[in-house]
C-alpha positions in Angstrom: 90.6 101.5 101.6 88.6 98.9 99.9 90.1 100.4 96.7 93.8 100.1 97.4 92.9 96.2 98.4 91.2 95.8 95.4 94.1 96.6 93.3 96.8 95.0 95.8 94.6 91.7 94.7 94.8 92.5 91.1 98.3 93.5 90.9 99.2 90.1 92.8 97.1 88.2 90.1 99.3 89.9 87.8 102.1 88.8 89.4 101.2 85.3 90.1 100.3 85.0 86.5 103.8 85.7 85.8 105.6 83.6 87.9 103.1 80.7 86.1 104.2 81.3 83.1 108.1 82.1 83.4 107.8 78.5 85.3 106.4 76.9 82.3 108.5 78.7 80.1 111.1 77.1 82.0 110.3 73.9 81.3 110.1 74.4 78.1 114.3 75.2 77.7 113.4 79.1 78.1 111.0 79.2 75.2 107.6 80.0 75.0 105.0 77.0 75.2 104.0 75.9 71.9 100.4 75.2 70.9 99.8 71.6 70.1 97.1 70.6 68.0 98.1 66.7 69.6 99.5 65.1 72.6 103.3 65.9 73.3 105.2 63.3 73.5 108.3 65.5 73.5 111.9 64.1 74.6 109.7 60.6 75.1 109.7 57.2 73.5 107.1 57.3 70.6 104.5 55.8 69.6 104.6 52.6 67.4 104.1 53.7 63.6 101.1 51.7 62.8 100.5 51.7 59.0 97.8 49.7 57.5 99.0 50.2 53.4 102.4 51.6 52.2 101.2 53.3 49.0 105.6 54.0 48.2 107.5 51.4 49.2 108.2 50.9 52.9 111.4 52.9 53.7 114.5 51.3 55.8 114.6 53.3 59.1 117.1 51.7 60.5 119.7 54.4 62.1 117.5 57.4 60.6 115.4 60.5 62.4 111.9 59.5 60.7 109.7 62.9 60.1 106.2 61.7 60.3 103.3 64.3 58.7 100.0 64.0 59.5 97.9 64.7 56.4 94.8 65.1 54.1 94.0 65.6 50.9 91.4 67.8 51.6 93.9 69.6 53.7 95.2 72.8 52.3 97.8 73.5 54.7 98.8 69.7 54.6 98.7 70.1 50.4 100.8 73.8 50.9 103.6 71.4 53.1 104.3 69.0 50.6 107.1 70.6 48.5 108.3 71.5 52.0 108.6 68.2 52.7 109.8 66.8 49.5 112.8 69.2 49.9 113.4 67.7 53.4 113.5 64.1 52.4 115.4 64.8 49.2 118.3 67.0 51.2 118.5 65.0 54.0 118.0 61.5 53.2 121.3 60.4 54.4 119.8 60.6 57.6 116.0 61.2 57.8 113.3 59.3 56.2 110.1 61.4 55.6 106.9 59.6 55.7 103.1 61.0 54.6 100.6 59.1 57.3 97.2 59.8 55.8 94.1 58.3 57.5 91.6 58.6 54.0 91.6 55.7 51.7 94.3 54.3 49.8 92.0 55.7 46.3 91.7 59.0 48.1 95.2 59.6 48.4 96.2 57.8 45.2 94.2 60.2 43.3 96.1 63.5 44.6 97.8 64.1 41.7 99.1 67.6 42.6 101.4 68.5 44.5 103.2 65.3 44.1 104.4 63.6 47.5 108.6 62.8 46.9 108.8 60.9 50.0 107.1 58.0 51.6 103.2 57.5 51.7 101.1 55.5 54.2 97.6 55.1 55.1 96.0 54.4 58.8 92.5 54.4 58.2 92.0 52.9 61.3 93.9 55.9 62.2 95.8 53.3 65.2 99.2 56.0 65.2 96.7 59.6 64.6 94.7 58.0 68.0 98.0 57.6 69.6 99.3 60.9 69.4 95.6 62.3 70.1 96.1 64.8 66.9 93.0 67.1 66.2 94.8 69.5 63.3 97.1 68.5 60.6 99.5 69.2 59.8 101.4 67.9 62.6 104.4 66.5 62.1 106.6 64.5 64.5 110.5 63.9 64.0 111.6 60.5 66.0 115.8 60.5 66.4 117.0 57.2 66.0 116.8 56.1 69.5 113.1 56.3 69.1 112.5 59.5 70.9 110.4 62.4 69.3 112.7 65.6 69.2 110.5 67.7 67.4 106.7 68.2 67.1 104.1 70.7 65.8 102.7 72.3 63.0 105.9 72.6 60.9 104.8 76.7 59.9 103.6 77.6 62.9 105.0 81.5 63.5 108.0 81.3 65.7 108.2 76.9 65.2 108.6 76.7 61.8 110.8 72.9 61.2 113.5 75.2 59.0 117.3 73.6 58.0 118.7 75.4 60.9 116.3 73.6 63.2 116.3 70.2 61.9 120.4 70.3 61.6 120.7 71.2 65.2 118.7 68.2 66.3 120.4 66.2 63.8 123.8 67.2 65.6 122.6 66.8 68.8 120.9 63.6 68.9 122.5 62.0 66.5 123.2 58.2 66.4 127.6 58.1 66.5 
């Protein structure tokens, strides 16, 4: 008897354990939950971007989904992203600005010579914005719609969240400033 309880208990763990996570799959528009490496401030207001030094110039934002990367230099992933992201802000600069928020030195990123960043390059080395979001792995890139709200966030080649074309034009469409 003490058997068949035993596995009544387990099989109801089981159970329970699947109830938890179709719930939080629910919340998360059917999908899967997504590790963060930084706070989630998904369909939320974001953060201020603090920079302390625009290394490009500083870009007009006005009206535009801004794509902010969280980098390094000594980053390899982070260094892998960059022609990524270059192709991003070149193809869609009509209506995203990309930015490179880096919290090393102004020298330190100056002296990256390869790959070269295309798009716009700050440094926090106060790391004010990086604190904000609470990031502890870079890459992490966050894309803000127009509004101001982050619609996308996460390392942008994780397996099964990769920030492709397909993904970025279907938040484009959908939140969108007409």
């Amino acid at each position: 008897m003490k058997v068949k309880r035993f596995y009544t208990l387990i099989a109801a763990l089981f159970i329970a354990a699947f109830f938890i996570q179709t719930n939080v799959s629910a919340q998360n528009d059917g999908q899967p939950t997504k590790k963060l490496y930084a706070k989630s401030f998904l369909n939320q207001k974001a953060p201020e971007l603090v920079v302390e030094t625009w290394i490009s110039d500083e870009p007009d934002t006005k009206g535009k989904f801004v794509l902010i990367d969280f980098w390094a230099t000594w980053c390899g992933p982070c260094k892998r992203a960059i022609p990524h992201m270059n192709e991003l802000a070149e193809k869609y600069k009509d209506e995203m600005v990309v930015v490179g928020l880096s919290d090393e030195t102004e020298e330190k990123v100056r002296r990256l010579k390869s790959p070269v960043m295309e798009y716009y390059s700050a440094i926090d080395t106060k790391r004010t914005t990086k604190n904000t979001y609470k990031v502890t792995g870079i890459p992490h890139v966050v894309l803000v719609d127009p509004e101001g709200i982050v619609r996308w966030e996460g390392f942008p080649f994780m397996k099964g969240y990769e920030l492709t074309d397909e993904v970025l034009e279907g938040l484009f469409a959908k939140y969108r400033n007409n």
